[in-house]
C-alpha positions as CSV (number, residue, x, y, z in Angstrom):
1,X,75.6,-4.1,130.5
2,X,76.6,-7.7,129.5
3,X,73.3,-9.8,128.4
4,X,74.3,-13.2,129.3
5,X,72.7,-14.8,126.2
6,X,74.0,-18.4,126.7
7,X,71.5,-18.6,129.4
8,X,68.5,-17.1,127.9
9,X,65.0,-18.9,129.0
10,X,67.1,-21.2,132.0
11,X,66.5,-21.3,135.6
12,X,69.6,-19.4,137.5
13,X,69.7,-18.8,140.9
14,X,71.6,-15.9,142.6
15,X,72.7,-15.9,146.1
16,X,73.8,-12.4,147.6
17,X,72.5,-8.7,146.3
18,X,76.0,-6.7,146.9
19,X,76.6,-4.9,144.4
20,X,78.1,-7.8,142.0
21,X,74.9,-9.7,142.8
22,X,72.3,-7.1,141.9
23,X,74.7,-6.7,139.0
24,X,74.5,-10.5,137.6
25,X,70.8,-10.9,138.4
26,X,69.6,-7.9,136.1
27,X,72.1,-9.1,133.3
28,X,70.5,-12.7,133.6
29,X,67.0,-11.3,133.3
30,X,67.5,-8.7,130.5
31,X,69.1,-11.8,128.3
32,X,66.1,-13.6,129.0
33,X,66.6,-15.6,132.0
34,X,64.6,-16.6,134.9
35,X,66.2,-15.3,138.1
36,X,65.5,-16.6,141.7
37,X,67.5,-15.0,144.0
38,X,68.5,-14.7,147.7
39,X,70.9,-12.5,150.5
40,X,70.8,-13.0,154.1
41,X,70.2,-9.5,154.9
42,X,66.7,-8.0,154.8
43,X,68.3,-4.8,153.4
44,X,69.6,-6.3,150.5
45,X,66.7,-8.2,149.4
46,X,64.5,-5.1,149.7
47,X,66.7,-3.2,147.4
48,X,66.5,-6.2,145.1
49,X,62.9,-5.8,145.3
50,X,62.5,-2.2,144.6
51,X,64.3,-3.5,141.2
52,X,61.9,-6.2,139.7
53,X,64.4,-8.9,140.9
54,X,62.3,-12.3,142.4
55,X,62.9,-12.8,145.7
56,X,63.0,-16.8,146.7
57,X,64.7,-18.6,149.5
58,X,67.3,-20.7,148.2
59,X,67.9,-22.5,151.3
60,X,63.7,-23.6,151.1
61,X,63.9,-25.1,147.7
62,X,63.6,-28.5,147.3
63,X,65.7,-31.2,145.5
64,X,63.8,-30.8,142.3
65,X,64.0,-27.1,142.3
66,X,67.7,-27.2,142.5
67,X,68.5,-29.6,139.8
68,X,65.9,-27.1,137.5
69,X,68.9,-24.5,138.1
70,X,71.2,-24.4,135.1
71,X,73.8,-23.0,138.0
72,X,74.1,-20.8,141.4
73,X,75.6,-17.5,140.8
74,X,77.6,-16.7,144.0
75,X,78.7,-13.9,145.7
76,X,82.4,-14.1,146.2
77,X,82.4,-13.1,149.9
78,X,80.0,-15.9,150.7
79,X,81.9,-18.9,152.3
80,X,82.6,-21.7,149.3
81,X,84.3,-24.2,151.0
82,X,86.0,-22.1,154.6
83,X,85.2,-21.6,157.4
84,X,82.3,-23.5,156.2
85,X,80.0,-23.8,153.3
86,X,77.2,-21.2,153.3
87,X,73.9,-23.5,153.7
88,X,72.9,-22.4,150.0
89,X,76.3,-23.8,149.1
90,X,75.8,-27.3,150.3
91,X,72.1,-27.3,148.9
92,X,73.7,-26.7,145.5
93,X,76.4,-29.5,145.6
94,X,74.2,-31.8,147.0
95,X,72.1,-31.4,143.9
96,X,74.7,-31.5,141.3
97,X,74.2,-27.3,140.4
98,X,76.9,-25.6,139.0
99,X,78.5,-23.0,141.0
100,X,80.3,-19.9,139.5
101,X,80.6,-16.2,140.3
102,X,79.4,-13.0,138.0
103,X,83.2,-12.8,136.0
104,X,82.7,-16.6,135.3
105,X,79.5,-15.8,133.4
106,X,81.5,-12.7,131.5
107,X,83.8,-15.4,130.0
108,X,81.7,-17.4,128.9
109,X,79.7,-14.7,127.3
110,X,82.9,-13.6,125.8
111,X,84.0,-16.5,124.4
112,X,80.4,-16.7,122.3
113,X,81.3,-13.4,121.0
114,X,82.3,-13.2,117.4
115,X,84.9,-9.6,118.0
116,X,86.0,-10.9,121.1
117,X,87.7,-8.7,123.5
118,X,90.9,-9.9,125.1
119,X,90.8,-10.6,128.8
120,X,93.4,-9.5,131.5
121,X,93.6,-11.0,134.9
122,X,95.3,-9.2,137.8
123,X,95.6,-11.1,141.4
124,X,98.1,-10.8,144.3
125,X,97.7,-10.1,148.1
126,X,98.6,-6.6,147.7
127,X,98.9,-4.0,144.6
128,X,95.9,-5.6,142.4
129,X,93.7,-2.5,142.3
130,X,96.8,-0.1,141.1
131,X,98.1,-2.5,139.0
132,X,94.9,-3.1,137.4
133,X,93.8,0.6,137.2
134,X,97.5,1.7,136.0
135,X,97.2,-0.7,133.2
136,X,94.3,0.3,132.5
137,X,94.7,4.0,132.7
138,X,97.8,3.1,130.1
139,X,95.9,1.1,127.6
140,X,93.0,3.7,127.2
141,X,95.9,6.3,127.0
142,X,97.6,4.4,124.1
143,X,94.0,4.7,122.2
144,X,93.2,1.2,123.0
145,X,89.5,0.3,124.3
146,X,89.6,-1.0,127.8
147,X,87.3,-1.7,130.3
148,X,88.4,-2.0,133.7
149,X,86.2,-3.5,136.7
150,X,85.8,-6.9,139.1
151,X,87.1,-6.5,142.5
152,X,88.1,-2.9,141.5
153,X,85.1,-0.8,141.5
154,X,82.6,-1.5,138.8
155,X,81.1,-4.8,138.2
156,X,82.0,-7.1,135.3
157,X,78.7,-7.3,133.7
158,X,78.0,-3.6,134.2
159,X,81.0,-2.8,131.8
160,X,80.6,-1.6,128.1
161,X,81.8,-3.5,125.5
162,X,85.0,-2.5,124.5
163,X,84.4,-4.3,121.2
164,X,86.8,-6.2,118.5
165,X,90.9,-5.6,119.4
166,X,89.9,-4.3,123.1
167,X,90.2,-5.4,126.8
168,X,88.8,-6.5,129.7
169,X,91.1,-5.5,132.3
170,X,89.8,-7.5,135.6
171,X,90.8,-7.1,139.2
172,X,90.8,-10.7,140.8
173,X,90.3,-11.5,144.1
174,X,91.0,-14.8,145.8
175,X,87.5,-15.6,146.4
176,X,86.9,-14.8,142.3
177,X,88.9,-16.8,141.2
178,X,87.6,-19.9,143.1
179,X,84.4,-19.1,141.2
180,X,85.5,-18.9,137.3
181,X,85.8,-22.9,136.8
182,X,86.3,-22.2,133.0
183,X,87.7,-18.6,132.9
184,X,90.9,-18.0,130.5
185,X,93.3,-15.6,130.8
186,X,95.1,-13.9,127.9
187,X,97.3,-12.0,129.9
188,X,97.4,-13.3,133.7
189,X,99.3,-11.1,136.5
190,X,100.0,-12.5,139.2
191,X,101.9,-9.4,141.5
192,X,103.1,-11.1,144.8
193,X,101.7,-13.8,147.3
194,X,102.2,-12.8,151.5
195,X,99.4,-14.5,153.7
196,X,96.0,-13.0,153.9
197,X,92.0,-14.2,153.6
198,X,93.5,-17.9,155.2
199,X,90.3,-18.5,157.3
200,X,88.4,-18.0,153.9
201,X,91.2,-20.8,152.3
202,X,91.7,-23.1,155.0
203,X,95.6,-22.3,155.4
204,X,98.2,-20.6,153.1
205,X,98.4,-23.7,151.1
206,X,94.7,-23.3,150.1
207,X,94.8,-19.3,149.4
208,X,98.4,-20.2,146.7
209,X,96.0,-22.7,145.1
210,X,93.7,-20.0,144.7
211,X,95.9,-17.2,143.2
212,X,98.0,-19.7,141.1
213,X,94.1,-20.5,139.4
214,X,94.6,-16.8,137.5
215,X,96.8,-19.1,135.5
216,X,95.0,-22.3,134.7
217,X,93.8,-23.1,130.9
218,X,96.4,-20.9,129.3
219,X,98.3,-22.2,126.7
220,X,100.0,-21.5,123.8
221,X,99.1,-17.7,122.6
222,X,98.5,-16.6,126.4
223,X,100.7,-14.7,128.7
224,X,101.5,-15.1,132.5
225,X,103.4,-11.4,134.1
226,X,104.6,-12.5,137.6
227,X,106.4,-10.9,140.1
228,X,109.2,-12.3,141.5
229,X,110.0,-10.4,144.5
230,X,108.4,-12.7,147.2
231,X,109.4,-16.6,147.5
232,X,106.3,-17.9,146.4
233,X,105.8,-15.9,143.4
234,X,109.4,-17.3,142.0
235,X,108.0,-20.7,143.0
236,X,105.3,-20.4,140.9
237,X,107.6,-18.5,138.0
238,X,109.7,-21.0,137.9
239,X,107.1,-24.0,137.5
240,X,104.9,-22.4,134.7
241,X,108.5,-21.7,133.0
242,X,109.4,-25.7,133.3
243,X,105.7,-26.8,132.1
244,X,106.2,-24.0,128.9
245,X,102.4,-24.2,128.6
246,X,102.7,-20.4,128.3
247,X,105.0,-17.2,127.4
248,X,105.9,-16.6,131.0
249,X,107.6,-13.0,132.0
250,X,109.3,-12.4,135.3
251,X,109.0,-8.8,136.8
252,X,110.7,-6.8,139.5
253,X,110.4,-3.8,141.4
254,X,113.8,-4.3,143.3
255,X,116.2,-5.3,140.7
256,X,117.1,-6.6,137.1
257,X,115.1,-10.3,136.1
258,X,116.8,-11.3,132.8
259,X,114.0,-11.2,129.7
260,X,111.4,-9.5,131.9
261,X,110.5,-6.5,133.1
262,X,111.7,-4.4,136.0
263,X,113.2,-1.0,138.1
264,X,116.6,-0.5,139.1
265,X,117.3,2.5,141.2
266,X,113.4,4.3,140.1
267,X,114.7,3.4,136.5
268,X,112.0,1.1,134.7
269,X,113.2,-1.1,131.8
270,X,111.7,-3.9,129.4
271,X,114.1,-6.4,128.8
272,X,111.1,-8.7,127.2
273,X,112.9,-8.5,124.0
274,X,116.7,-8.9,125.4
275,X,117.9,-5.2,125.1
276,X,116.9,-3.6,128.4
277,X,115.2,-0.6,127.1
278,X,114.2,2.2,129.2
279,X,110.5,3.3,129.6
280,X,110.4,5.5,132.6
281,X,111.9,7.4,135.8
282,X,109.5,5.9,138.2
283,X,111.3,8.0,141.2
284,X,109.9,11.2,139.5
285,X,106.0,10.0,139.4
286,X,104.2,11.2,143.1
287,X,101.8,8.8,142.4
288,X,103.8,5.7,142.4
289,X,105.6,5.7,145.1
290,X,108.0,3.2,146.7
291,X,109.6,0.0,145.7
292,X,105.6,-1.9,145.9
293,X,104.2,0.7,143.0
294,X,107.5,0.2,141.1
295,X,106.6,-3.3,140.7
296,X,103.0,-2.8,140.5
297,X,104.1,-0.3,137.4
298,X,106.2,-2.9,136.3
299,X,103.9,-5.4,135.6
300,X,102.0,-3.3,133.9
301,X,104.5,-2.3,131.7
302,X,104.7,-5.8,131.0
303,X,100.7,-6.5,130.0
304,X,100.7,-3.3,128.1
305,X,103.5,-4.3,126.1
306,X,102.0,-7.7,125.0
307,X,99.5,-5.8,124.4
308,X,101.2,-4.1,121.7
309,X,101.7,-0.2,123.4
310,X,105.0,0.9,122.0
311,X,107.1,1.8,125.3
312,X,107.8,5.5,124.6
313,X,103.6,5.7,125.2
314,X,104.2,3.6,128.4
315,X,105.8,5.9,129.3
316,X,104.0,9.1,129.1
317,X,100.6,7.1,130.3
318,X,102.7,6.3,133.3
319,X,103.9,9.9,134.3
320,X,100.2,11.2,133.5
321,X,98.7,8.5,136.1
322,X,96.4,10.0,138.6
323,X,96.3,7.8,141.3
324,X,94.2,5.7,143.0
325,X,91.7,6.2,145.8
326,X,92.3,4.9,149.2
327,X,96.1,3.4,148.2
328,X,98.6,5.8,149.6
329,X,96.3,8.5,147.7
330,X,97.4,12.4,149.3
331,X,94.5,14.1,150.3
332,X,96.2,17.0,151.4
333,X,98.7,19.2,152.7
334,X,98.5,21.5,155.8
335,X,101.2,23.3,157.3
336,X,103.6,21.2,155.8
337,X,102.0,18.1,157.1
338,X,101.3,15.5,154.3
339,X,97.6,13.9,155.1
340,X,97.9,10.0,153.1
341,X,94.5,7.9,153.0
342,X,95.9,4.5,152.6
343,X,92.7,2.7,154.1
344,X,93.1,-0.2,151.1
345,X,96.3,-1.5,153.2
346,X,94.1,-4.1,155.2
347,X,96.9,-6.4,156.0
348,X,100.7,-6.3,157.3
349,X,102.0,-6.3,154.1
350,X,100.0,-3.2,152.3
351,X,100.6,-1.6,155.8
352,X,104.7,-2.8,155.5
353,X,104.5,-1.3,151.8
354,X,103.3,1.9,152.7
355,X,105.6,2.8,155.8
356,X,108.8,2.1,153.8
357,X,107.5,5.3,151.3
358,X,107.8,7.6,154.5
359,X,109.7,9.3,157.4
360,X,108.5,11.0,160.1
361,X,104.9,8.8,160.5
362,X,101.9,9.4,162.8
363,X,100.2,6.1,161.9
364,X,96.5,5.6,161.9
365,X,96.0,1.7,162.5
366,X,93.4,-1.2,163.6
367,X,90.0,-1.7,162.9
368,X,89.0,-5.6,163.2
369,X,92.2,-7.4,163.1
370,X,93.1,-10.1,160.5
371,X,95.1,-13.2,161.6
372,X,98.7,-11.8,162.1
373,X,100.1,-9.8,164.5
374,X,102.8,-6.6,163.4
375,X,106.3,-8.1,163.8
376,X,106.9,-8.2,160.0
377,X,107.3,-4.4,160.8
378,X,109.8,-4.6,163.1
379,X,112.4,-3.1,160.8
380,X,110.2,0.0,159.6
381,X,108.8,1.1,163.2
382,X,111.8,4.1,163.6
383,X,109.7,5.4,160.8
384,X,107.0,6.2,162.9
385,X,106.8,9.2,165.0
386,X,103.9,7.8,166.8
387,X,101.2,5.9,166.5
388,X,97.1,6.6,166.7
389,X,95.1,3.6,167.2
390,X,91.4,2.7,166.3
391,X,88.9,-0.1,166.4
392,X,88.4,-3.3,167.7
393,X,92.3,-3.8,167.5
394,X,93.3,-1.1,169.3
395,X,94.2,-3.1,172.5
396,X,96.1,-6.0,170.7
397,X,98.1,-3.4,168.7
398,X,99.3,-1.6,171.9
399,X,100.3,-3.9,173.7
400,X,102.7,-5.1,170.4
401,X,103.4,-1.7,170.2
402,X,104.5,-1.1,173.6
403,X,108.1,-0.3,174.1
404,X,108.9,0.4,169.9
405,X,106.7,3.7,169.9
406,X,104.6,6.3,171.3
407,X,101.3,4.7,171.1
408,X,97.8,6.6,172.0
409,X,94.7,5.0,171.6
410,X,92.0,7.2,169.9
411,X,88.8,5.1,169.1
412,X,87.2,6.2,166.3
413,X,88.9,7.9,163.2
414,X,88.1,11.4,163.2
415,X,89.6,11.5,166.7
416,X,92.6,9.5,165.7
417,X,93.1,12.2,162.6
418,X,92.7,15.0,164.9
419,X,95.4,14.0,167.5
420,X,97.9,12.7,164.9
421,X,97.9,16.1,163.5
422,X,98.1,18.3,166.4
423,X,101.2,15.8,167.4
424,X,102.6,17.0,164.5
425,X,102.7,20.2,164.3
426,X,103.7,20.0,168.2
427,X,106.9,18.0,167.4
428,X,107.1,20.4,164.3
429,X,109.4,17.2,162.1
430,X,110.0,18.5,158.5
431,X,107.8,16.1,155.9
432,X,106.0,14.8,158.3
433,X,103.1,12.6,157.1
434,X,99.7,12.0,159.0
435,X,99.1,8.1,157.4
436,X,96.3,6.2,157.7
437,X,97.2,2.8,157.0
438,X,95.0,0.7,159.4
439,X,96.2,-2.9,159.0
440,X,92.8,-4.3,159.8
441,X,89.7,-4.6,158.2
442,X,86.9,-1.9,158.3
443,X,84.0,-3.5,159.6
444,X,84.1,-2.8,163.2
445,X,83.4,0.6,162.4
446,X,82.8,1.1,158.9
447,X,81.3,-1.0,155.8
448,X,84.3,-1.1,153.9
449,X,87.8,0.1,153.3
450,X,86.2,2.7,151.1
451,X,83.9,4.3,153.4
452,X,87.2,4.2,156.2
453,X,89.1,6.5,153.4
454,X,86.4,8.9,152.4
455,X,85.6,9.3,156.5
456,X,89.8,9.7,156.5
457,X,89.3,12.8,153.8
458,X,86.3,14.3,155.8
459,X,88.1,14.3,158.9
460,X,91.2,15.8,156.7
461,X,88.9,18.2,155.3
462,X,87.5,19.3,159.0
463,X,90.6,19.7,160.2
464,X,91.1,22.5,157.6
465,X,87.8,24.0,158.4
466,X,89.0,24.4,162.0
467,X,92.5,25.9,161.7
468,X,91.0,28.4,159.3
469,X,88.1,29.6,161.9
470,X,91.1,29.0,164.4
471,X,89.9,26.4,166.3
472,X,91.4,23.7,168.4
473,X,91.4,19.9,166.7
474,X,92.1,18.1,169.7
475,X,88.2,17.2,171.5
476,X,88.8,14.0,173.8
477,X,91.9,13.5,176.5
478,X,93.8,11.1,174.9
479,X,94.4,7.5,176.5
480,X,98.5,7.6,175.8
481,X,100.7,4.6,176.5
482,X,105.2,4.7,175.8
């Protein structure tokens, strides 16, 4: 845990007990602080009550008992500024009360600290949580303390203290980075920018703002790792290049980017110090697959190397890397049928990422649909075999579907797993995959993207149950449309 001294014996008010929430209100109150905190849902506040935390409706308080609040920690999934301010939100600008989020309050205790730890940002619409456990997974390889956390998995202020000449290595979402006002980066990644979370930003104009914040305070000493395989991202390359505020280095997954680093052919070289040197044969690691991991491992490449890791240890930490859960992760293979839980790829572009790594695909999709509709797939739908779909967007996606490929609609996604596979084996396609890689978010049916996987690797997992007691997988008639 991370005691956040600076605001020992103060008032702080926290407002939604998720997991990042729970997280910041008992590191407030074991530095001394007195919490007051809040979440819409009865569930949450009576797990914050089995804990010690105080429970108080924000939303009650007066004026007075506002401006007593040295700031509002914030969940980052409740609404800052779009749609529309949460309620607690207004009451807190009205009153003048800071706002910040639970990795805002990590840098600021950092920055007290005497040995302080170097921080690492990682944002992008798609490929933060492998980029951000990759580098990490390479850093602790290399002998070099590293926490990693944030969006990814554990909470910031749950995190050790990886001590003098280590690193924070921090996953950050859109909605994060609107809540770290004063947050510094010494390395900031920014992978790609494609549209995503708009409601939440007002427009596309209002979610670049956001991502391009990973970079804001850096100056001289600090690094900014940027892909440059989407239009915006070489926008935004360009412009921190011309301002020269900071060391900025271009990657690529799809080609060579002069003094940066990137992949050529599965070939990944660092060119950050003008001789192009070769770290790694990316085509031969299973788990990075496909021209999005190449630039995912490219970036990191880049961090690590600022970092100091020589790139002959880059190297090695790269072919050892395990994976990541829920991103293109193989949970099996049966029969020669590859079984892929991709349930992370919650928009067009993870989804896009994922079917270019594959032939032969009996696609698992929907959920409840985001803002876009599936034409940026247009090119990869011969890749698909047929598709399975689930959820709330099940209609919508058929009817896009309908005329490109075989389309049945399954409902839920243990029904959906068992007809993809028996298609499978029926059509009998060498390297066939069985891909879930939904396109949507999970809460129609599930309470988040990590819950859709691990039902995805039961489902797997009954599915092998059955064909070794002999048993049939397909249970419903299917509703199939061409």
């Amino acid at each position: 845990m991370v005691p956040v001294t600076y605001l020992a014996g103060r008032n702080v008010a926290v407002f939604g007990l998720g997991r990042s929430g729970l997280s910041a209100a008992a590191a407030l109150a074991a530095a001394g602080a007195r919490v007051r905190a809040w979440d819409d849902a009865a569930p949450r506040r009576a797990t914050a009550g089995t804990l010690g935390i105080e429970l108080v409706d924000l939303a009650a308080l007066d004026d007075g008992a506002w401006r007593d609040f040295a700031c509002l920690v914030l969940s980052p999934g409740v609404p800052l500024t779009h749609p529309a301010p949460h309620p607690v939100v207004t009451r807190a600008k009205a009153t003048g009360t800071e706002i910040v989020g639970d990795i805002e309050l990590l840098g600021r205790t950092v920055a007290a600290d005497a040995a302080r730890p170097r921080l690492i940002g990682v944002t992008g619409t798609n490929g933060k949580s492998t980029t951000t456990a990759l580098l990490g997974h390479v850093l602790a390889a290399s002998g070099r303390a590293a926490r990693v956390g944030g969006n990814l998995g554990t909470p910031v202020l749950d995190l050790d203290r990886p001590g003098v000449d280590g690193f924070y290595v921090l996953e950050m979402s859109s909605y994060q980075l609107d809540l770290a006002p004063s947050l510094t980066f010494d390395i900031a990644i920014l992978i790609n920018i494609s549209p995503d979370h708009l409601d939440r930003h007002g427009g596309m104009d209002g979610y670049v703002a956001a991502k391009r914040k990973i970079f804001d305070r850096q100056g001289a000493g600090c690094v900014a790792v940027i892909g440059v395989d989407d239009p915006i991202s070489q926008g935004i390359c360009r412009d921190l290049r011309d301002a020269g505020r900071q060391r900025v280095i271009p990657v690529s997954g799809a080609g060579p980017v002069e003094g940066g680093v990137f992949v050529v052919n599965g070939t990944l070289r660092d060119d950050t110090e003008g001789r192009a040197e070769t770290v790694a044969d990316l085509s031969r690691i299973a788990t990075l697959p496909g021209i999005h991991n190449w630039q995912n491992a490219a970036c990191a490449t880049a961090a690590a190397r600022v970092a100091g890791v020589p790139a002959e240890e880059i190297g090695a930490a790269l072919s050892g890397y395990p994976g990541l859960a829920h991103r293109l992760e193989q949970v099996a293979t049966m029969d020669g049928i590859r079984y892929i839980n991709d349930s992370k790829a919650t928009n067009v572009a993870a989804v896009a990422q994922a079917l270019a790594c594959y032939d032969d695909i009996y696609w698992i999709a929907g959920g409840r649909a985001k803002d876009e509709g599936l034409d940026a797939l247009e090119s990869l739908l011969p890749r698909v075999a047929h598709a399975f779909l689930i959820g709330e967007a099940a209609d919508r996606f058929a009817a896009a579907l309908k005329g490109r490929v075989p389309v049945t609609q399954s409902g839920d996604l243990a029904t959906a797993v068992a007809r993809a596979s028996d298609a499978a084996r029926r059509d009998g396609r060498a390297g066939a995959v069985v891909l879930l890689s939904p396109a949507c978010a999970s809460f129609d049916q599930f309470s988040d993207f990590e819950a859709r996987g691990e039902a995805f690797r039961s489902a797997v997992a009954a599915l092998d149950a059955r064909r070794a007691g002999g048993g049939r997988t397909e249970a419903k008639p299917p509703r199939l449309m061409v």
